[in-house]
KOLTOR-635590 format. One record per residue: residue number from 1; z, x, y of N, C-alpha, C in turn. Coordinates in nm, 3 decimals. Atoms other than C-alpha are relative to their C-alpha. Example, Ala and Ser with C-alpha at 12.3 -4.5 7.8 and 13.67 -1.06 7.14 Angstrom:
<gudos>
<gudo><nr>1</nr><n_zz>0.000</n_zz><n_xx>0.089</n_xx><n_yy>-0.119</n_yy><ca_zz>0.780</ca_zz><ca_xx>1.230</ca_xx><ca_yy>-0.450</ca_yy><c_zz>0.000</c_zz><c_xx>0.090</c_xx><c_yy>0.120</c_yy></gudo>
<gudo><nr>2</nr><n_zz>-0.006</n_zz><n_xx>-0.082</n_xx><n_yy>-0.119</n_yy><ca_zz>0.714</ca_zz><ca_xx>1.367</ca_xx><ca_yy>-0.106</ca_yy><c_zz>0.073</c_zz><c_xx>-0.077</c_xx><c_yy>0.109</c_yy></gudo>
</gudos>
This chain:
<gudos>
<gudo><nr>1</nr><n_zz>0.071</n_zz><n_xx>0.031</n_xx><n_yy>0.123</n_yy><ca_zz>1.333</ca_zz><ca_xx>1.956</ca_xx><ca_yy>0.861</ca_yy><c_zz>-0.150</c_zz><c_xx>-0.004</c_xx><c_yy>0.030</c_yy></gudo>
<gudo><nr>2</nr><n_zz>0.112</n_zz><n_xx>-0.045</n_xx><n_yy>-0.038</n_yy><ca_zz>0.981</ca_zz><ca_xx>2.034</ca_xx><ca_yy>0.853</ca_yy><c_zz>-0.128</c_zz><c_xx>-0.180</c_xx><c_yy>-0.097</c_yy></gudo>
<gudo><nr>3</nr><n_zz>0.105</n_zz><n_xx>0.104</n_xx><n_yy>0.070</n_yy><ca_zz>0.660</ca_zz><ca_xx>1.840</ca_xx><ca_yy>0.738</ca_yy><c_zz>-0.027</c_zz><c_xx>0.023</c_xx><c_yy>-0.117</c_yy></gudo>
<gudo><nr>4</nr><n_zz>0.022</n_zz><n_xx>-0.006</n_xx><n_yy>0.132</n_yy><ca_zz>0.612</ca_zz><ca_xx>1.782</ca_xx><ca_yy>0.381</ca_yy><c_zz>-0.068</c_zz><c_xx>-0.108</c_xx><c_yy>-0.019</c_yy></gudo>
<gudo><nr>5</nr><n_zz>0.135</n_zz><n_xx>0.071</n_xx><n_yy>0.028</n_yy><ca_zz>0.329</ca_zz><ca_xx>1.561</ca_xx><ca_yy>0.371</ca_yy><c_zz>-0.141</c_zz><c_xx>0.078</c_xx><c_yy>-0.008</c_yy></gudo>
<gudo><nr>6</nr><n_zz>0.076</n_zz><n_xx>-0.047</n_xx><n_yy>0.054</n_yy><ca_zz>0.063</ca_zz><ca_xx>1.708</ca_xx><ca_yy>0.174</ca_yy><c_zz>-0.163</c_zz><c_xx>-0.037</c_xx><c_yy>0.029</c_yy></gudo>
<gudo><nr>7</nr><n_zz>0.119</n_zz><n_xx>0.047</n_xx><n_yy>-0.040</n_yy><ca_zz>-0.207</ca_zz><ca_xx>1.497</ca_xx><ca_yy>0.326</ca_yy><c_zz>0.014</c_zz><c_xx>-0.045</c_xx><c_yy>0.149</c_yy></gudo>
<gudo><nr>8</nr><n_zz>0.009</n_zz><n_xx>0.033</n_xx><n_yy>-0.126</n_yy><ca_zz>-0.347</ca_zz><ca_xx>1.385</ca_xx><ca_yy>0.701</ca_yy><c_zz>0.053</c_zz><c_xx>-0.122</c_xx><c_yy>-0.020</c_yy></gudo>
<gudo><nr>9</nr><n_zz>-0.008</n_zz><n_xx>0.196</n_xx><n_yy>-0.032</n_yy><ca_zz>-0.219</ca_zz><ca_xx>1.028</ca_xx><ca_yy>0.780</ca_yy><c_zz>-0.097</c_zz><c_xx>-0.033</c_xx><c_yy>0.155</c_yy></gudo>
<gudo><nr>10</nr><n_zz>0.032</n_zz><n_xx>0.080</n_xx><n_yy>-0.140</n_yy><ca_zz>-0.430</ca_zz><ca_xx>0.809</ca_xx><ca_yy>1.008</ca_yy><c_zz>0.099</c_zz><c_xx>-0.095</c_xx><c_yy>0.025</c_yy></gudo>
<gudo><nr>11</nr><n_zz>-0.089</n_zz><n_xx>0.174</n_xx><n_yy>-0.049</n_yy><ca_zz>-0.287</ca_zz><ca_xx>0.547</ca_xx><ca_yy>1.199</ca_yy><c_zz>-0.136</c_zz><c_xx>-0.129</c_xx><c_yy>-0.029</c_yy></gudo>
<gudo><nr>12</nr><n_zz>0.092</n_zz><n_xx>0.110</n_xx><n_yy>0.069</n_yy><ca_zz>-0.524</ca_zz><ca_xx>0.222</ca_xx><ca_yy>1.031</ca_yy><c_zz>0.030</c_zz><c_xx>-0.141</c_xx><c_yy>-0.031</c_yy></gudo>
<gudo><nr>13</nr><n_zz>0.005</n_zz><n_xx>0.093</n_xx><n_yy>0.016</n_yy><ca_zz>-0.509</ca_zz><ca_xx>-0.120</ca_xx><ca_yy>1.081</ca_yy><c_zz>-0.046</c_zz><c_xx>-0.070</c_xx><c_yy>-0.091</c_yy></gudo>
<gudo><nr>14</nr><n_zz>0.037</n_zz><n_xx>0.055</n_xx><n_yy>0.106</n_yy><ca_zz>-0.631</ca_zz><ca_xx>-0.286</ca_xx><ca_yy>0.759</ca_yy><c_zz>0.069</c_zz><c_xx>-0.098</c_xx><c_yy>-0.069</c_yy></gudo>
<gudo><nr>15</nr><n_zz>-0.015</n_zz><n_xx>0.060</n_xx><n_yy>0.117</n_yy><ca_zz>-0.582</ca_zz><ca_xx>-0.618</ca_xx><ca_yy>0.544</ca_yy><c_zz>-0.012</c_zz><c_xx>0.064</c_xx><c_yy>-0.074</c_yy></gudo>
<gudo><nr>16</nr><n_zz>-0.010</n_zz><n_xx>-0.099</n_xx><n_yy>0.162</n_yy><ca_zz>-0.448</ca_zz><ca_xx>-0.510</ca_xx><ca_yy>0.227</ca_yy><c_zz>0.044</c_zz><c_xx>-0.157</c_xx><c_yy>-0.098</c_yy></gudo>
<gudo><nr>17</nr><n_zz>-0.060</n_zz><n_xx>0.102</n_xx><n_yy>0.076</n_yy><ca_zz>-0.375</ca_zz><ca_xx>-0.764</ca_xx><ca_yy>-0.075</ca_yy><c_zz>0.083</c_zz><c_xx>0.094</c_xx><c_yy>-0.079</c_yy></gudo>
<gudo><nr>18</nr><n_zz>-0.138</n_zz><n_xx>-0.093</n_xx><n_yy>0.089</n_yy><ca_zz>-0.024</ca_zz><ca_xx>-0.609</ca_xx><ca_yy>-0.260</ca_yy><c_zz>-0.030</c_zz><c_xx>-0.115</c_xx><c_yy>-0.141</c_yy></gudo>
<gudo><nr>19</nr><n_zz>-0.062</n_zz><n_xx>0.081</n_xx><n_yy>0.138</n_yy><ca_zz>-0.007</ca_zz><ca_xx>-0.749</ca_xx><ca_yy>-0.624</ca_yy><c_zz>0.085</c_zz><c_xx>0.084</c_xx><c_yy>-0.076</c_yy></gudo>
<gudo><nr>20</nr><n_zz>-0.130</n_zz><n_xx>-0.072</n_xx><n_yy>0.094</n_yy><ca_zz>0.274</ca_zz><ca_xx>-0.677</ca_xx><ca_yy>-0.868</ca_yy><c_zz>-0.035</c_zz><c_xx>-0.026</c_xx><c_yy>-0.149</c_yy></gudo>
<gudo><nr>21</nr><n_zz>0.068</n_zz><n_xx>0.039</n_xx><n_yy>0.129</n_yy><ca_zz>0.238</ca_zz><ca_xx>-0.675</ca_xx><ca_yy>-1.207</ca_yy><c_zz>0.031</c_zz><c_xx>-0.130</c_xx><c_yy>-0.098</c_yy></gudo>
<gudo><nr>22</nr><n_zz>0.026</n_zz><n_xx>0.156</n_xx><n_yy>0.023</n_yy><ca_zz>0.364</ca_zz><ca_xx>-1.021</ca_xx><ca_yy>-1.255</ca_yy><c_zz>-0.073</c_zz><c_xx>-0.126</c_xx><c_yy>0.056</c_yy></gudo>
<gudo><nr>23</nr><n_zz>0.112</n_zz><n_xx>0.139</n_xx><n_yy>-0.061</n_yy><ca_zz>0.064</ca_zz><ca_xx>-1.154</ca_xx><ca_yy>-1.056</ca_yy><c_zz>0.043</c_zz><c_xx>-0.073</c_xx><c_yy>0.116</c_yy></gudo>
<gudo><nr>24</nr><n_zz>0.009</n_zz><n_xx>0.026</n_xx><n_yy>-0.132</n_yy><ca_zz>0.208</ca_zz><ca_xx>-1.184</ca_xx><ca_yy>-0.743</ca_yy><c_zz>-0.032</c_zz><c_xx>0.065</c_xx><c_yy>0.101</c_yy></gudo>
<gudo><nr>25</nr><n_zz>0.080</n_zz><n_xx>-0.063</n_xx><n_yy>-0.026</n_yy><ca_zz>-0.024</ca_zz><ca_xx>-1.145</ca_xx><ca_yy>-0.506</ca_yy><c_zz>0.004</c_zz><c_xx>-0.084</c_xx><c_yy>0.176</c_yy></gudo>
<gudo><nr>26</nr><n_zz>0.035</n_zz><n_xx>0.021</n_xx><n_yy>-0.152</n_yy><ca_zz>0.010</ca_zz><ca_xx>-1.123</ca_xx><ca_yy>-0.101</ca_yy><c_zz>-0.023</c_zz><c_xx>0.085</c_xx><c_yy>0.090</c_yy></gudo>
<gudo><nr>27</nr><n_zz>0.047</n_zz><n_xx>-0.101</n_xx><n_yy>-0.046</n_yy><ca_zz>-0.122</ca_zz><ca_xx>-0.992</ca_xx><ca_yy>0.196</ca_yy><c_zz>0.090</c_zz><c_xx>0.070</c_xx><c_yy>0.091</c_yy></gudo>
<gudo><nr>28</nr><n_zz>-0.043</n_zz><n_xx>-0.068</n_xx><n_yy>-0.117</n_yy><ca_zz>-0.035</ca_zz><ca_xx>-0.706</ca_xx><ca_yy>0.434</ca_yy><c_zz>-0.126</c_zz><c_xx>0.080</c_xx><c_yy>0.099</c_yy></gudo>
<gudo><nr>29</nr><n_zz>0.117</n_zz><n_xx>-0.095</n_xx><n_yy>-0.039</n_yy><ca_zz>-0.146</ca_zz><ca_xx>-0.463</ca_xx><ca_yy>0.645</ca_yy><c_zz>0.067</c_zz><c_xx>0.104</c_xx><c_yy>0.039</c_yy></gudo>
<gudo><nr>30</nr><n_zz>-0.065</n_zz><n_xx>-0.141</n_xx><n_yy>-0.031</n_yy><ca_zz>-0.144</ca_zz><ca_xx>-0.109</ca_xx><ca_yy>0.687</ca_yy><c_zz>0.011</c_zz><c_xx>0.044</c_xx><c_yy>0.108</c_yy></gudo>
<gudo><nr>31</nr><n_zz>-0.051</n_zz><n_xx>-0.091</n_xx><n_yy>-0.139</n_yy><ca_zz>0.022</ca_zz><ca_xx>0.080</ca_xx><ca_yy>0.963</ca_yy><c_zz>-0.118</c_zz><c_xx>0.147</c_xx><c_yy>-0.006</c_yy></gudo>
<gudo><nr>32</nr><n_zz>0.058</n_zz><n_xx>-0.149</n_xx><n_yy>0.025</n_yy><ca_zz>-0.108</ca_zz><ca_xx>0.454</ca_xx><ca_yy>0.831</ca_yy><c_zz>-0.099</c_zz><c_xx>-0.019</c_xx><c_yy>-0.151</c_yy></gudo>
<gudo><nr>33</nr><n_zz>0.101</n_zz><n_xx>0.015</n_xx><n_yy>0.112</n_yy><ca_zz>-0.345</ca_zz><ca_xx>0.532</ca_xx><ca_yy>0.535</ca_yy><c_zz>0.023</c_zz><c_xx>0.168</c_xx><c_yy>-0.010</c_yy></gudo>
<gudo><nr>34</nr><n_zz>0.072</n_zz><n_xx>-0.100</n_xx><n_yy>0.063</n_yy><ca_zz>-0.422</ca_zz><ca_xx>0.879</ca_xx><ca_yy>0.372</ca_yy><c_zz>-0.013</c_zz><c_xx>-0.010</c_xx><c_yy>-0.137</c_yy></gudo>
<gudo><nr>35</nr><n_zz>0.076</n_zz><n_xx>-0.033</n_xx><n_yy>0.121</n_yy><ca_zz>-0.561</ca_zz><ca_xx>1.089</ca_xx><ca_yy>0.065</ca_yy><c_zz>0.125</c_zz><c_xx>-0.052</c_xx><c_yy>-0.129</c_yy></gudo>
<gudo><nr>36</nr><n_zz>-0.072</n_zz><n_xx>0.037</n_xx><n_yy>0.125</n_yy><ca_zz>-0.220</ca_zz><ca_xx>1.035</ca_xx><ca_yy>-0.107</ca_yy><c_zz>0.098</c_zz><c_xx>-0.141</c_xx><c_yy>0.020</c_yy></gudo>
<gudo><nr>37</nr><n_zz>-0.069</n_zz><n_xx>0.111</n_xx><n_yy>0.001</n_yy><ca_zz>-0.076</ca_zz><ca_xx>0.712</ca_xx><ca_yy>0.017</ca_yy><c_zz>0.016</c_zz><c_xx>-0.101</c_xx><c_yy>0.115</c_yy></gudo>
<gudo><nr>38</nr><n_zz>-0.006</n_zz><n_xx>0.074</n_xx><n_yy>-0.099</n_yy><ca_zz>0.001</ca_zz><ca_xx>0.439</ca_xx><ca_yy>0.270</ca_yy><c_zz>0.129</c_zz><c_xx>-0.092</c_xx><c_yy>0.039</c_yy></gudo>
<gudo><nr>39</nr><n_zz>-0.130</n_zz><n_xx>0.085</n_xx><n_yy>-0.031</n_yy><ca_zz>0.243</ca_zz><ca_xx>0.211</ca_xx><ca_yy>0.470</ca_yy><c_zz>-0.054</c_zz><c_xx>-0.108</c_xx><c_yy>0.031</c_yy></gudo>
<gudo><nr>40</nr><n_zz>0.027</n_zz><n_xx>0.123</n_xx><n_yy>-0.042</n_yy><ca_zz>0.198</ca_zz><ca_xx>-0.120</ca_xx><ca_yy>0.465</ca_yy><c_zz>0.103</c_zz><c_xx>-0.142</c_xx><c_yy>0.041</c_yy></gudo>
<gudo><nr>41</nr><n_zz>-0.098</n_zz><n_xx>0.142</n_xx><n_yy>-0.105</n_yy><ca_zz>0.369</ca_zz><ca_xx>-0.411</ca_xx><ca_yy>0.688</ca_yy><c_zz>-0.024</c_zz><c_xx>-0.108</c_xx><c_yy>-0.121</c_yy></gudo>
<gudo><nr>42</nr><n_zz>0.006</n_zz><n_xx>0.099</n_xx><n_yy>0.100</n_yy><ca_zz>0.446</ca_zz><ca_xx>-0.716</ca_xx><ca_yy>0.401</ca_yy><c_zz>0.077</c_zz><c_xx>-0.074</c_xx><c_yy>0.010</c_yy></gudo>
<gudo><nr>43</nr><n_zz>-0.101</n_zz><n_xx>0.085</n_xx><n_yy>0.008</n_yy><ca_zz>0.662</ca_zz><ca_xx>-0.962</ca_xx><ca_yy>0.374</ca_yy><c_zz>-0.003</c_zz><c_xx>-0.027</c_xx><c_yy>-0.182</c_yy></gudo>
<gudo><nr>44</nr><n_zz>0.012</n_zz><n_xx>0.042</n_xx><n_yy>0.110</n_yy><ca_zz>0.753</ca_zz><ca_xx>-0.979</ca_xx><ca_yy>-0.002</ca_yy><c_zz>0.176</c_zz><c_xx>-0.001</c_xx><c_yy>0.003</c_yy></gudo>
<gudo><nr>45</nr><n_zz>-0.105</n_zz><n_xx>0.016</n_xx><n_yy>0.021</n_yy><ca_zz>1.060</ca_zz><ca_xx>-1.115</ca_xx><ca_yy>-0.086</ca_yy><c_zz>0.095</c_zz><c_xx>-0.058</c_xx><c_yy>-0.134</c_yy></gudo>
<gudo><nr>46</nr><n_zz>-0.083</n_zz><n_xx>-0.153</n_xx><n_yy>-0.068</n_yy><ca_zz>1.270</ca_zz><ca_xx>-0.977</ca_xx><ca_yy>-0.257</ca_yy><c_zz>-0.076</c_zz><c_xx>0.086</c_xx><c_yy>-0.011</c_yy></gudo>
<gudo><nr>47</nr><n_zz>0.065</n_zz><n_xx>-0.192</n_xx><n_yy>-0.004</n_yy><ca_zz>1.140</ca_zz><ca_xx>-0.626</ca_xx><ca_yy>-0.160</ca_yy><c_zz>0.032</c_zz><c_xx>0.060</c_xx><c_yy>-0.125</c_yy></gudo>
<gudo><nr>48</nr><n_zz>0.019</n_zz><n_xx>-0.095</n_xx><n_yy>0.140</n_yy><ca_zz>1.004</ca_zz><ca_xx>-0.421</ca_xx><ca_yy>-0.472</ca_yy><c_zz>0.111</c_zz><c_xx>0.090</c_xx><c_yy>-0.029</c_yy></gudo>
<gudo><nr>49</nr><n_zz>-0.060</n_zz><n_xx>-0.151</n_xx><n_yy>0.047</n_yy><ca_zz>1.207</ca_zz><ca_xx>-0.148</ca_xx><ca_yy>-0.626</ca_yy><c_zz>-0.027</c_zz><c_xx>0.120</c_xx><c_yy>0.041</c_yy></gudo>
<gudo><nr>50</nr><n_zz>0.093</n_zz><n_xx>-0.149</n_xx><n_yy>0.009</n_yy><ca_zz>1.163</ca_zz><ca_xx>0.216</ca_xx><ca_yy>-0.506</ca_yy><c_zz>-0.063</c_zz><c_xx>0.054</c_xx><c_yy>-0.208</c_yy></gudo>
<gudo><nr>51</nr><n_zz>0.013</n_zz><n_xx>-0.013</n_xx><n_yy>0.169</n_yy><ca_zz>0.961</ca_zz><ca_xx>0.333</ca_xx><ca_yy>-0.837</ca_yy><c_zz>-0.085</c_zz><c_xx>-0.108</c_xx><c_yy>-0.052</c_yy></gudo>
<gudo><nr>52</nr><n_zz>0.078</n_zz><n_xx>0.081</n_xx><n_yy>0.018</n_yy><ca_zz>0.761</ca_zz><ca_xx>0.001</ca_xx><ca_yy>-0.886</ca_yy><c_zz>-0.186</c_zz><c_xx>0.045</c_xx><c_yy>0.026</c_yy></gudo>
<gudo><nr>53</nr><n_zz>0.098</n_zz><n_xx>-0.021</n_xx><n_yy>0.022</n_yy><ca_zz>0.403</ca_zz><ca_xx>0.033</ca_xx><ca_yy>-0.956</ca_yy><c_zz>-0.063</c_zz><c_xx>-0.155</c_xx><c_yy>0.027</c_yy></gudo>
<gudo><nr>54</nr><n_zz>0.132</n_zz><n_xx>0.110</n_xx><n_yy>-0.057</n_yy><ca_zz>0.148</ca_zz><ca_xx>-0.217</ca_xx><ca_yy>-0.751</ca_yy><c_zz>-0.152</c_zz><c_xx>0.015</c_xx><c_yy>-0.008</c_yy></gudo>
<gudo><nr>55</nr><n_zz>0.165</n_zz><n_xx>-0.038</n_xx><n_yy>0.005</n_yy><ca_zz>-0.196</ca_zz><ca_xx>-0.251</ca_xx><ca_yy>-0.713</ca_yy><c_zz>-0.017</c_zz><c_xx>-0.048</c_xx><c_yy>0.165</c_yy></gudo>
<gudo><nr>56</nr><n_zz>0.063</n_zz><n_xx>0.062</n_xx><n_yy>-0.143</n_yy><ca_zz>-0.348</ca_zz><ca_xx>-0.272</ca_xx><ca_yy>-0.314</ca_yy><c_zz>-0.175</c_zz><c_xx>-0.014</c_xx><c_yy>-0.024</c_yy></gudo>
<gudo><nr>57</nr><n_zz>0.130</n_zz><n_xx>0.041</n_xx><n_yy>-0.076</n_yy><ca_zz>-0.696</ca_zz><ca_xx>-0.382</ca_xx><ca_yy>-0.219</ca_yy><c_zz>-0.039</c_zz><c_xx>-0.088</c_xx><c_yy>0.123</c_yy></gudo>
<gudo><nr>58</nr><n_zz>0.111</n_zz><n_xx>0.061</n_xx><n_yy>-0.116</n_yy><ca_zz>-0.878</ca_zz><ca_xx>-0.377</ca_xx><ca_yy>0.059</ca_yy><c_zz>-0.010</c_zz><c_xx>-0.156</c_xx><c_yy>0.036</c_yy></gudo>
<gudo><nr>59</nr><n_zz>0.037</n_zz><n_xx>0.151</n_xx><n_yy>0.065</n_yy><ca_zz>-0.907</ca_zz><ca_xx>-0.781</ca_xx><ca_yy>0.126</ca_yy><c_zz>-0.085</c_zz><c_xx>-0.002</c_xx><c_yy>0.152</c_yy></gudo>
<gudo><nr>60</nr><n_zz>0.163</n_zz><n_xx>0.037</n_xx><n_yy>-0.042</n_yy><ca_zz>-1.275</ca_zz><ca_xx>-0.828</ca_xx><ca_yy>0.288</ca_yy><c_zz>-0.027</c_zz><c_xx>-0.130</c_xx><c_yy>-0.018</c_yy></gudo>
<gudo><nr>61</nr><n_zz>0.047</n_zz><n_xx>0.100</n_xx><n_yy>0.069</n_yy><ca_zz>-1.281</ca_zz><ca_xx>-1.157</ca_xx><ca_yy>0.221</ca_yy><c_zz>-0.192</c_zz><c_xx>-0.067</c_xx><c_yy>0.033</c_yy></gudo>
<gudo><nr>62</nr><n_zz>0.200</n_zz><n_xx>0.089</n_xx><n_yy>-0.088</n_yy><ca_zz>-1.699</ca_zz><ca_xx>-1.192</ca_xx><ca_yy>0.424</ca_yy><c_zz>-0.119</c_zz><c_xx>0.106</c_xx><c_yy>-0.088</c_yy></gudo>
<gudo><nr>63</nr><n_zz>0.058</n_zz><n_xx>-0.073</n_xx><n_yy>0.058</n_yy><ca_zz>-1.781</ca_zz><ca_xx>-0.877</ca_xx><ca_yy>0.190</ca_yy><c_zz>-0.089</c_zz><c_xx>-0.040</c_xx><c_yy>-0.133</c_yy></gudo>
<gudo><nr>64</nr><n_zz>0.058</n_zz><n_xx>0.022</n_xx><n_yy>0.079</n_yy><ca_zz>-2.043</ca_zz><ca_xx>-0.913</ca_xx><ca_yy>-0.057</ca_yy><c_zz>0.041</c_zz><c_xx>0.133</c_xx><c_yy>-0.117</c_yy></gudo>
<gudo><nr>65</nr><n_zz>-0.026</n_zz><n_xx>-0.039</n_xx><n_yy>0.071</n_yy><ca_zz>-1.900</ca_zz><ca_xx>-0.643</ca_xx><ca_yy>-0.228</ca_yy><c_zz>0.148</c_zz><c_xx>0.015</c_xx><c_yy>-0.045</c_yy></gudo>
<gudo><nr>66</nr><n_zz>-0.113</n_zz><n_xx>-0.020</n_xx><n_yy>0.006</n_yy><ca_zz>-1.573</ca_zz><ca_xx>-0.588</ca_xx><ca_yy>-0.466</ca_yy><c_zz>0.059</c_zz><c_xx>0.117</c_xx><c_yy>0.030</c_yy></gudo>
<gudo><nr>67</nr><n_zz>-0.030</n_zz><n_xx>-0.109</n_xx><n_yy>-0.053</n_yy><ca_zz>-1.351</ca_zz><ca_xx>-0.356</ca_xx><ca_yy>-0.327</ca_yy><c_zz>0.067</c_zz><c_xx>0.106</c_xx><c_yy>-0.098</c_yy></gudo>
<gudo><nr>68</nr><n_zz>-0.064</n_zz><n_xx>-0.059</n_xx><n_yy>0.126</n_yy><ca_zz>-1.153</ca_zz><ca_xx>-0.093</ca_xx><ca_yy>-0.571</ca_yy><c_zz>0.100</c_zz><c_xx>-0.058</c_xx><c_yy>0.049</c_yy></gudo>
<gudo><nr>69</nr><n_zz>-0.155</n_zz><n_xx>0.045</n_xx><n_yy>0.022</n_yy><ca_zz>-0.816</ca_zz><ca_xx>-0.192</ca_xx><ca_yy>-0.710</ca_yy><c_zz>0.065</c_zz><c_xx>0.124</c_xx><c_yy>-0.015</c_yy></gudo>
<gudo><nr>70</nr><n_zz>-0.044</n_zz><n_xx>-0.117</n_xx><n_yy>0.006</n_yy><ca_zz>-0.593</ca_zz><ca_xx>0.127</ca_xx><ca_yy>-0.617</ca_yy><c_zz>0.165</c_zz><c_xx>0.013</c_xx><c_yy>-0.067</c_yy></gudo>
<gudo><nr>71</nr><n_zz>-0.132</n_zz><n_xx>-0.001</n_xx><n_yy>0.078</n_yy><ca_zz>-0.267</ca_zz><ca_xx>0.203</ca_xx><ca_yy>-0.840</ca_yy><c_zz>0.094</c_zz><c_xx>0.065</c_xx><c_yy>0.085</c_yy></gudo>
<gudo><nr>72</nr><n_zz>-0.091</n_zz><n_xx>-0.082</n_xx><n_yy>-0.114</n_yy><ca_zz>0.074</ca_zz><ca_xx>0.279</ca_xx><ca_yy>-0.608</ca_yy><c_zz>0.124</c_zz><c_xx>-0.006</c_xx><c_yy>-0.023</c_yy></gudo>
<gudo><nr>73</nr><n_zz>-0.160</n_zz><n_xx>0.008</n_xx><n_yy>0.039</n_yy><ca_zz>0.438</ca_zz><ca_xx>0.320</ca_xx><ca_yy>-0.665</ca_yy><c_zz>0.071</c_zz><c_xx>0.017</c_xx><c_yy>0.145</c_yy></gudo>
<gudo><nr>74</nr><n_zz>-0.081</n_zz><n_xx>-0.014</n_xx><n_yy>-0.076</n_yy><ca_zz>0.690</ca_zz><ca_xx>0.260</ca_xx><ca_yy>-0.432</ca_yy><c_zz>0.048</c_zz><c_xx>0.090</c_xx><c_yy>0.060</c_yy></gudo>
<gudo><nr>75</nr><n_zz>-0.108</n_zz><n_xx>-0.094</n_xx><n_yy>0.047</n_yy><ca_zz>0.857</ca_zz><ca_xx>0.509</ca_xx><ca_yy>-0.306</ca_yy><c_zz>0.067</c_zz><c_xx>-0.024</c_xx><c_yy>0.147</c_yy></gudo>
<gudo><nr>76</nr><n_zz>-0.083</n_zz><n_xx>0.017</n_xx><n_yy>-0.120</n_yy><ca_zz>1.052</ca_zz><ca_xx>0.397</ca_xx><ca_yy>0.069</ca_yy><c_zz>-0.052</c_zz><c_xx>-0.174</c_xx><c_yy>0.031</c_yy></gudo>
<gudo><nr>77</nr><n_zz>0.040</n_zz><n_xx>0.167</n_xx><n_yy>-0.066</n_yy><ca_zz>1.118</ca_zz><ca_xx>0.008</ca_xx><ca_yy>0.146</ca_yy><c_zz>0.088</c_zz><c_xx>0.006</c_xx><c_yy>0.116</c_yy></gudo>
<gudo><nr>78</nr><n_zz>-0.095</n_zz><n_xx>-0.074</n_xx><n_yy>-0.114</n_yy><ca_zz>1.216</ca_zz><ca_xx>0.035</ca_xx><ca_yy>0.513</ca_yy><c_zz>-0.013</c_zz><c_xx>-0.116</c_xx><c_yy>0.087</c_yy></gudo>
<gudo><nr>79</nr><n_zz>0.097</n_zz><n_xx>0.069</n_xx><n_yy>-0.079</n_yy><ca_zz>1.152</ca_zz><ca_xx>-0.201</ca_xx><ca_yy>0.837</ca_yy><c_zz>-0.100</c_zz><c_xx>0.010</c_xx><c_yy>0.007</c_yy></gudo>
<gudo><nr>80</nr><n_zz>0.134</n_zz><n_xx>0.029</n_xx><n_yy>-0.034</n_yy><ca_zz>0.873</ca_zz><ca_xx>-0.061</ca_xx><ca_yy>0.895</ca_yy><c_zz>-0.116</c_zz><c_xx>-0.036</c_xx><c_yy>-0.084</c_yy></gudo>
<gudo><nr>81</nr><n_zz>0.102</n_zz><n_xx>0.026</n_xx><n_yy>0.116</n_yy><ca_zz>0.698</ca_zz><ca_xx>-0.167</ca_xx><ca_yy>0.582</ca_yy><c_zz>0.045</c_zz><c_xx>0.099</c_xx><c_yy>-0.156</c_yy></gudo>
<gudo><nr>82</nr><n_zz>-0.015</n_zz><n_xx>-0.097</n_xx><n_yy>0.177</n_yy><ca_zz>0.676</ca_zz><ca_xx>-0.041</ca_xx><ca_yy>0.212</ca_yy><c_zz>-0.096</c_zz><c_xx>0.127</c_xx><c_yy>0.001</c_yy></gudo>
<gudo><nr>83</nr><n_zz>0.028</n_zz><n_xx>-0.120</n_xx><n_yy>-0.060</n_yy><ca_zz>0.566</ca_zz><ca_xx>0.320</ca_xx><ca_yy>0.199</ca_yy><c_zz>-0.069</c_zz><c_xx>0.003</c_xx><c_yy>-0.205</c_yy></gudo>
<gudo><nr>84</nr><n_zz>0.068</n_zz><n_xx>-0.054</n_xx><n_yy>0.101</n_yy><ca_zz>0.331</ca_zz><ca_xx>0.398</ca_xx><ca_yy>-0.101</ca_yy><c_zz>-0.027</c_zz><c_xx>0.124</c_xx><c_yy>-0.016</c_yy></gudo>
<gudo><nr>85</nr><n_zz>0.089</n_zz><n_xx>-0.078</n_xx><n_yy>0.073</n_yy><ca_zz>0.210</ca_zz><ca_xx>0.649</ca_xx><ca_yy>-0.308</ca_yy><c_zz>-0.109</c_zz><c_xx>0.016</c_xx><c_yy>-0.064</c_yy></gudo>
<gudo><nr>86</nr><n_zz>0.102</n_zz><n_xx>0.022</n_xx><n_yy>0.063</n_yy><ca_zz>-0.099</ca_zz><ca_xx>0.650</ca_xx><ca_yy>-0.434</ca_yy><c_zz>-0.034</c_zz><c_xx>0.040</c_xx><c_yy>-0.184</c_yy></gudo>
<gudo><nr>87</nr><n_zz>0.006</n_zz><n_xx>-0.036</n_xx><n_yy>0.095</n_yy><ca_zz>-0.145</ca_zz><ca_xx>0.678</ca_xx><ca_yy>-0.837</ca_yy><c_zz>-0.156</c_zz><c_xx>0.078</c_xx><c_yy>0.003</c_yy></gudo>
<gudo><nr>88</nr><n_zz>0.146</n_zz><n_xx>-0.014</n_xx><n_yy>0.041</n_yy><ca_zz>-0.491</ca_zz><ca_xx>0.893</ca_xx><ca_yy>-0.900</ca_yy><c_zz>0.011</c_zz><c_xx>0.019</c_xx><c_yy>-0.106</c_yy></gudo>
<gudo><nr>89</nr><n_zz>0.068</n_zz><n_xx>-0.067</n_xx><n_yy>0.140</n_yy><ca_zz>-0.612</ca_zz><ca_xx>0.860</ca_xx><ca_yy>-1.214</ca_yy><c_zz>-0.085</c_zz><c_xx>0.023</c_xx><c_yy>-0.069</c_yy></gudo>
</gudos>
């Protein structure tokens, strides 16, 4: 089976804050990152739905600036973390 990832992945250590759209809101951090999505290490329990739509940001908390709020849907809840998609819109 070949590669079907449409974008580079880094490997990227980053605080991330996951919220859901009932306002729960905790942190992780990402394993990988690219143009169309990311994996992030979380502890949310219970684990989202594949198909669920979150919001991540960046969490800077020493930053003087706000970071963007990025739109992401589920799409693999695995050990190694929840596996996003990135919404662009």
């Amino acid at each position: 089976m070949g590669e079907r990832r449409n974008h580079e992945r880094f490997d990227l250590s980053v605080d991330i804050k996951v919220m859901d759209e009932g306002g729960r809101t905790t942190l992780g951090i990402t394993q990988n990152f690219s143009d169309g999505g990311a994996l992030v290490q979380v502890d949310l329990e219970p684990p989202p739905a594949v198909g669920t739509v979150m919001s991540l940001q960046i969490h800077d908390p020493g930053s003087a600036f706000e970071r963007p709020v990025l739109k992401a849907r589920v799409i693999r809840v695995s050990a190694e973390g929840i596996a996003f998609e990135l919404l662009h819109e």
